[in-house]
N, C-alpha and C positions, 0 to 999 in steps of 0.2 A: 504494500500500500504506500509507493512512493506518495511523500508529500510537499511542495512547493514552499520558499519560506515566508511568504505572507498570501500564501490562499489565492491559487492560479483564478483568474476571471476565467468565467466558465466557460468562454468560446475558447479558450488553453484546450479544453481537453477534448482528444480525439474521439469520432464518431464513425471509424469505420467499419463497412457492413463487411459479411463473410465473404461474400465473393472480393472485394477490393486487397483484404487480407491474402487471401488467396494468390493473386495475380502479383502480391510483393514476395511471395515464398517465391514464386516462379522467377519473376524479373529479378529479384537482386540477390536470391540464392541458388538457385538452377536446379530446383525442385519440383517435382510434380505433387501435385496435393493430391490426396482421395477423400481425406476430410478435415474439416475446420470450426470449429466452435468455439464462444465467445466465452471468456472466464472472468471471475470478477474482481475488479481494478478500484484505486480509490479514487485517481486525477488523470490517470493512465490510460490504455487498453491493452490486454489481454487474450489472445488467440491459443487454445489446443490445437495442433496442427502434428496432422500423421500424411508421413507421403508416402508414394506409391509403394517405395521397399517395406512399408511395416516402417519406418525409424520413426518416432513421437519428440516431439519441440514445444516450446512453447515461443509467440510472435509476440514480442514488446513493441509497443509505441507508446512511446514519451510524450505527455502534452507538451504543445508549443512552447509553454515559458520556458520548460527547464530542457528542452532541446536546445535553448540558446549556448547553456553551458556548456560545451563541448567537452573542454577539460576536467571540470569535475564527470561525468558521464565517463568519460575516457577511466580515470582514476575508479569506479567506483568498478567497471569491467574490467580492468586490471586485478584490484584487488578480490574477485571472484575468482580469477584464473588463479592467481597465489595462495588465497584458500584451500582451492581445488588441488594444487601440487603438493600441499600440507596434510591430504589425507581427509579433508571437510568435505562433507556430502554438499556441495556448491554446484550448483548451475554456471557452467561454462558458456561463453557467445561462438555460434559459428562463423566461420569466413563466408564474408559473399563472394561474387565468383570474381570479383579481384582482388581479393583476399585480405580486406577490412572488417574489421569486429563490427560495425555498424555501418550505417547508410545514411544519412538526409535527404528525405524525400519530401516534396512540395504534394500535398494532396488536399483535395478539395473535400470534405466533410459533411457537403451541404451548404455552408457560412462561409463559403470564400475558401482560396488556396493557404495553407500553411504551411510551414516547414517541420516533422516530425522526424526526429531520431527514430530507427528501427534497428534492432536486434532479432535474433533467432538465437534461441536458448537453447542446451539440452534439455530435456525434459526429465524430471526424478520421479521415482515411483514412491509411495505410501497414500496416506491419506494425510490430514490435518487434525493438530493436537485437537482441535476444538471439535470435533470427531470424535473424541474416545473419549472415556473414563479415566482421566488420569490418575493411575497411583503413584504414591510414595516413590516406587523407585524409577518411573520415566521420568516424575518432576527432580528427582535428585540426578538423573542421568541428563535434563534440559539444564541446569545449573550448572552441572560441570560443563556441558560443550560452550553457555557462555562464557565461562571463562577461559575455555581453552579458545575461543574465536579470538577473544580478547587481547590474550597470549602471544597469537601466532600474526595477531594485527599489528600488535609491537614490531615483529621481528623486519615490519617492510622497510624499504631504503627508497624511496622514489623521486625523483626531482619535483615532483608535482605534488607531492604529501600534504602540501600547505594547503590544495585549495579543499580539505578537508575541513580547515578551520572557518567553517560557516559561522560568522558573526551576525547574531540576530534570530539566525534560522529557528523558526518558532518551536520545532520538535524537539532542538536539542532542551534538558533538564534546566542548564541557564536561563534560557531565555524564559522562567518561570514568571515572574514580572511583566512580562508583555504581555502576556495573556489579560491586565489590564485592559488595554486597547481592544480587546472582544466582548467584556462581561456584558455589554449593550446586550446582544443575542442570548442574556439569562433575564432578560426585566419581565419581571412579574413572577420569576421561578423562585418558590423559597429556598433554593438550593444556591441562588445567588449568593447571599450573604455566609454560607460557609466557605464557596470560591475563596473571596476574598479572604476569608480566617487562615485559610490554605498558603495563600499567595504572602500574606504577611509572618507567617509562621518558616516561610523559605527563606521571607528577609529577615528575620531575625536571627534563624539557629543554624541553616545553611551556607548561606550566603559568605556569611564573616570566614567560616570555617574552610573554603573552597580550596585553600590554598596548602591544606593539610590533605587533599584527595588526589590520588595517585594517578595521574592523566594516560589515557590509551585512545584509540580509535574504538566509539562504539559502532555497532550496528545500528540500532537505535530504536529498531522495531521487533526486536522478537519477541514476537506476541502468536497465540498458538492457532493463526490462519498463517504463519510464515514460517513452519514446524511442520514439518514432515515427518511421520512413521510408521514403521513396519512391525507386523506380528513377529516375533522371536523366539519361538518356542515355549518351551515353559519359560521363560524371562519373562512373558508378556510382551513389550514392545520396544523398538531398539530406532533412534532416530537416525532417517532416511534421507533428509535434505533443509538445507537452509535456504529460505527464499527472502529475494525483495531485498537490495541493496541500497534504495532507493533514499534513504534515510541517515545514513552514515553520517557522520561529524566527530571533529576531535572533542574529545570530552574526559570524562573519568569511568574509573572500572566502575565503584561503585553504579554511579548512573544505565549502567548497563543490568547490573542485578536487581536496582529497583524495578527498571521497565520489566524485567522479566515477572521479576514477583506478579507485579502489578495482572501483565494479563496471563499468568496461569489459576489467577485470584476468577478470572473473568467466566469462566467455563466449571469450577468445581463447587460441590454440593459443599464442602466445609473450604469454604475460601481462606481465612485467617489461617486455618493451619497449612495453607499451599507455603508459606515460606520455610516453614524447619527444613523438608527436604530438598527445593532448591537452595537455600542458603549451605546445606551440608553438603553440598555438590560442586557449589559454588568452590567454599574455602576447603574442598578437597585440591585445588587448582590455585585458588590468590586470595588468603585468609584477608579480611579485613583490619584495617587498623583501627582505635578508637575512635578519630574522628567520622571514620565513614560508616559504622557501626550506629556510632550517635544520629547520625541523618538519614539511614536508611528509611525509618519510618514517615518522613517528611517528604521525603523522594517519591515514595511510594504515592501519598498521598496526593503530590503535585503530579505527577504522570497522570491518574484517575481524572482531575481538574484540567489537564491538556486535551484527553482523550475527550473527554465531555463539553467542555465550552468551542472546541477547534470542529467537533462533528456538528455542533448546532452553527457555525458558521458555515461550515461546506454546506448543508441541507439549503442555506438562506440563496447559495451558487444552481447547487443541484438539486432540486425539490425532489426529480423522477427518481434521484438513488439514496432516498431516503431510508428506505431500510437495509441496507448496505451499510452505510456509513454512520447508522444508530445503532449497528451488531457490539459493541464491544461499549457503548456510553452508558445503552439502558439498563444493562448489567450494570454497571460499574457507578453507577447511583445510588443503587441500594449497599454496594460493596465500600465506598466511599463515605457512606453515611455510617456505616457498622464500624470501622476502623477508627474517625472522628471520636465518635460516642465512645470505644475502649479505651483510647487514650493511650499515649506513648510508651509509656511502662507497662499494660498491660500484652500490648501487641508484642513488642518486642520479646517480652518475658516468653512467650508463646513461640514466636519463631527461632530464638536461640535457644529455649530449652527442646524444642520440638527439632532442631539439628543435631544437638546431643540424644536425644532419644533416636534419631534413625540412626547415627553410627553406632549406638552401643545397640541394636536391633539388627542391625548388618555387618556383622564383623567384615564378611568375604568382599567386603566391596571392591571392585578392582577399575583401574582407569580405563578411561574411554581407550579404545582398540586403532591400531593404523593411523592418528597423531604424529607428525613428526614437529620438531623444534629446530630449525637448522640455524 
């Protein structure tokens, strides 16, 4: 669910139909389709796409605004391939037939000609976490691959690494306080006024402390539509792919295991306890240190208040993909109000003791498989 950093104007995002899809597999990858169907995007679009041999892809088109970026676009495809050579279940880009990772193509949508980035993905097989029943040990086994992403995202050297550093970009965990500039699209909601308790509880106990958080390249969205997996035998289920790059910025570890908490919180019947087993999967891989320990629960809380106030902004863009981009807010209403109400000490009590009870419950635990650190 790429997202743009202050909310693409809604002619941004493309509208093309399957057969046009189609006819770009053909023209700029030299593929024959036998079928193509549309998948669901936040600003984006999204094609399944199997050609003639049987091989399965998936077709990215980038809305217009952030087609402009070429470089970060470029970087965020890079960094998928250097994933992918690290042992990470990643979505690789194919070559077109002159052997470029993407295309810009001018295509007309209906509203006039625009310029869209196109990719062709590999395709991964599983399903989506948001799909299953998560237990204990997929959400301690999603814990640890964030932080081994996290990890192996240190390890890049790029000349271009900087244009990671999105200033402003409204997804990253910083830019908590702009989310001011939106709370209009909460008036009349009584949930307005705890936003705000949210957003000032960031300036006060986060914020000062920022400089105590241990900075990496996050993802910035793994949330469990961008989670892929597979049945595992008697393990239950073992993850299958990371999707959606679209979000990256440099930021802190930390802010990478709030977001995760946050939407594994989104999909489970006992949400408060989704954190002990990611957290213990977590710092099986990058224990935290006290300052980022103390903010967790604030983090958590401002991601819920992004997801919620930024979907009721899109909706005001896109009306037609209203329920699309209220999958993950309507949840996280009721989620956001439960965690408010328990209060700092007791949440946390909860998911640090609930990490020590899944290790002393799992002795055998063993690291993630095929990882390498080079």
């Amino acid at each position: 669910m790429a997202r743009t950093a202050v909310m693409s104007l809604k002619d941004s995002m493309p509208n093309l139909t399957s057969s046009q899809a189609s006819e770009l597999v053909s023209q700029i990858f030299g593929l024959i389709v036998s079928e193509v169907k549309p998948l669901p995007s936040y600003d984006d679009q999204n094609f399944y796409v199997r050609v003639s041999d049987g091989v399965e892809y998936v077709l990215k088109i980038l809305n217009s605004t952030d087609s402009e970026n070429l470089t970060l676009v470029e970087m965020q495809t890079y960094i998928m391939a250097f994933l992918h050579q690290h042992g990470l279940p990643v979505q690789t880009a194919i070559p077109t037939c002159t052997g470029q990772l993407m295309s810009l193509q001018t295509i007309d949508c209906g509203s006039g000609s625009k310029r869209y980035l196109v990719r062709l993905m590999t395709y991964l097989p599983g399903k989506t976490v948001a799909k299953i029943s998560s237990s204990p040990e997929i959400l301690y086994e999603i814990g640890k691959m964030a932080a081994t992403m996290d990890e192996v995202l240190q390890k890049i050297d790029h000349p271009n690494r900087s244009v990671l550093e999105r200033k402003n970009f409204i997804w990253n965990l910083s830019s908590t306080p702009l989310l001011e500039s939106y709370l209009h699209v909460m008036d009349g909601d009584p949930m307005q006024q705890l936003l705000k308790d949210v957003i000032q509880q960031y300036k006060s106990h986060v914020l000062p402390n920022l400089d105590s958080f241990r900075k990496c390249i996050n993802h910035g969205d793994f949330n469990d539509h961008n989670i892929l997996v597979e049945h595992d035998g008697l393990a239950g289920y073992k993850i299958s792919g990371i999707l959606d790059f679209g979000d990256m910025s440099s930021g802190y570890y930390v802010f990478e295991l709030a977001i995760t908490i946050m939407y594994m919180m989104i999909e489970s019947a006992n949400a408060i306890d989704v954190g002990g087993p990611v957290l213990a999967g977590w710092e099986s891989v990058f224990p935290l240190n006290e300052a980022e320990r103390n903010a967790l629960y604030f983090l958590v809380l401002c991601r819920f208040c992004q997801s919620l106030v930024l979907a009721r902004r899109a909706i005001t863009l896109y009306p037609e993909n209203e329920e699309y981009l209220m999958t993950t807010a309507r949840t996280g209403v009721r989620h956001l109000q439960q965690l408010w109400e328990l209060g700092k000490e007791q949440v946390e009590r909860r998911w640090f003791d609930g990490a020590k009870e899944y290790l002393k419950t799992h002795p055998g635990t063993v690291p993630l498989k095929g990882i390498t650190f080079l």
